[in-house]
C-alpha positions as CSV (number, residue, x, y, z in Angstrom):
1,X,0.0,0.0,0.0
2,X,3.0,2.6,1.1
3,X,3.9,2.7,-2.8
4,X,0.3,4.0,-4.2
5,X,0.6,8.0,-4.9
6,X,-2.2,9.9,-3.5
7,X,-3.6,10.3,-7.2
8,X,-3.8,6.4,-7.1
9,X,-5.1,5.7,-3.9
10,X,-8.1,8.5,-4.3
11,X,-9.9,6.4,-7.1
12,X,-9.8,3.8,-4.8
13,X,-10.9,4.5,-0.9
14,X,-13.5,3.4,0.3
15,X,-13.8,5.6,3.3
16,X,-12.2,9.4,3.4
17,X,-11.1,11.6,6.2
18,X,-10.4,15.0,6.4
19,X,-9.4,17.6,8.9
20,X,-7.0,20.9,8.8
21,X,-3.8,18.7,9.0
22,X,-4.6,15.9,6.5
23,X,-6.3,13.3,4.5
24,X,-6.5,9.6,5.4
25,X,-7.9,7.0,2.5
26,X,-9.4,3.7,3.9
27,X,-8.7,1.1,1.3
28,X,-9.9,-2.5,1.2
29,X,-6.6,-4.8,0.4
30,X,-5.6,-8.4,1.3
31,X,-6.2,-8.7,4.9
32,X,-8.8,-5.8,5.7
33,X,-8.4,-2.2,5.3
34,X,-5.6,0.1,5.7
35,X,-5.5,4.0,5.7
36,X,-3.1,5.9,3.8
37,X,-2.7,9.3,5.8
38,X,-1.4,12.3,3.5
39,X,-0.1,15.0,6.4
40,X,-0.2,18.1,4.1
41,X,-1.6,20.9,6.6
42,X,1.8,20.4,8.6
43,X,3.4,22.3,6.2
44,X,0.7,25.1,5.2
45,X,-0.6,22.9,2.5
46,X,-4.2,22.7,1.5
47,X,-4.1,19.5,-0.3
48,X,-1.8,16.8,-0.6
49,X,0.4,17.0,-4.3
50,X,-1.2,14.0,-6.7
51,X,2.0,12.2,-7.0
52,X,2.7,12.5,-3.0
53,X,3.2,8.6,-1.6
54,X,1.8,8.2,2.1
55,X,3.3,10.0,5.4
56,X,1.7,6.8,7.4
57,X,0.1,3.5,6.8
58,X,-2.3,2.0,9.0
59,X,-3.5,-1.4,8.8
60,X,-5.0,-3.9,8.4
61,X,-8.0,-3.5,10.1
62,X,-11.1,-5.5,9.8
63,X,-13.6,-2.5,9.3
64,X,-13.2,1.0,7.4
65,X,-14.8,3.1,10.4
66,X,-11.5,2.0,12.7
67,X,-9.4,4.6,11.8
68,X,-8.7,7.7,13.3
69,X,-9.2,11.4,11.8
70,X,-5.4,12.4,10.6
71,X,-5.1,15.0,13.6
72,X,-5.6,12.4,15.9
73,X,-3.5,9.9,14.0
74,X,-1.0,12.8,14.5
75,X,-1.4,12.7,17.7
76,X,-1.4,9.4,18.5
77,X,2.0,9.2,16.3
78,X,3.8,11.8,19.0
79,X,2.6,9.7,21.8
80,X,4.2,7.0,20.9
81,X,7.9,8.3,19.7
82,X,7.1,9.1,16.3
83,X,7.7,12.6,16.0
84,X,10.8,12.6,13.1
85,X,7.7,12.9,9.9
86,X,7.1,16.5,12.0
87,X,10.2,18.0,10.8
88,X,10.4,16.4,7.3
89,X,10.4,19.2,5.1
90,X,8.3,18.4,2.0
């Protein structure tokens, strides 16, 4: 999943969420569901670029309604030591 761009993986979620820092596509593949988060608002961005690949993967999941909102993926990222995709510079 990491390797679809965000042009790619659009056509294909099933589920979308969106908030001020980010997009996450829930996409059915082998073994449930995985989100693809796009963290554009991070860096003043309004949208992530079409050829972008995914800041995080998430998955898999056996339902499309078990993934959080990208702030609170965010979130849950710096609680739990990954803070390094804050600083990336895109």
């Amino acid at each position: 999943m990491r390797e679809l761009t965000y042009r790619e993986a659009e056509v294909l979620a099933r589920r979308v969420l969106v908030d001020g820092v980010g997009e996450g596509l829930v996409l059915e593949g082998e073994g449930g569901f995985y989100a693809l988060y796009y963290f554009f608002g991070l860096w003043g961005r309004r949208a992530p670029e079409p050829e972008e690949v995914p800041d995080w993967v998430e998955g898999p999941r056996p339902t499309p309604d078990s993934f959080l909102p990208p702030y609170d993926q965010v979130q849950w990222l710096e609680r739990h030591g990954y803070t390094l995709f804050v600083n990336e510079s895109k």
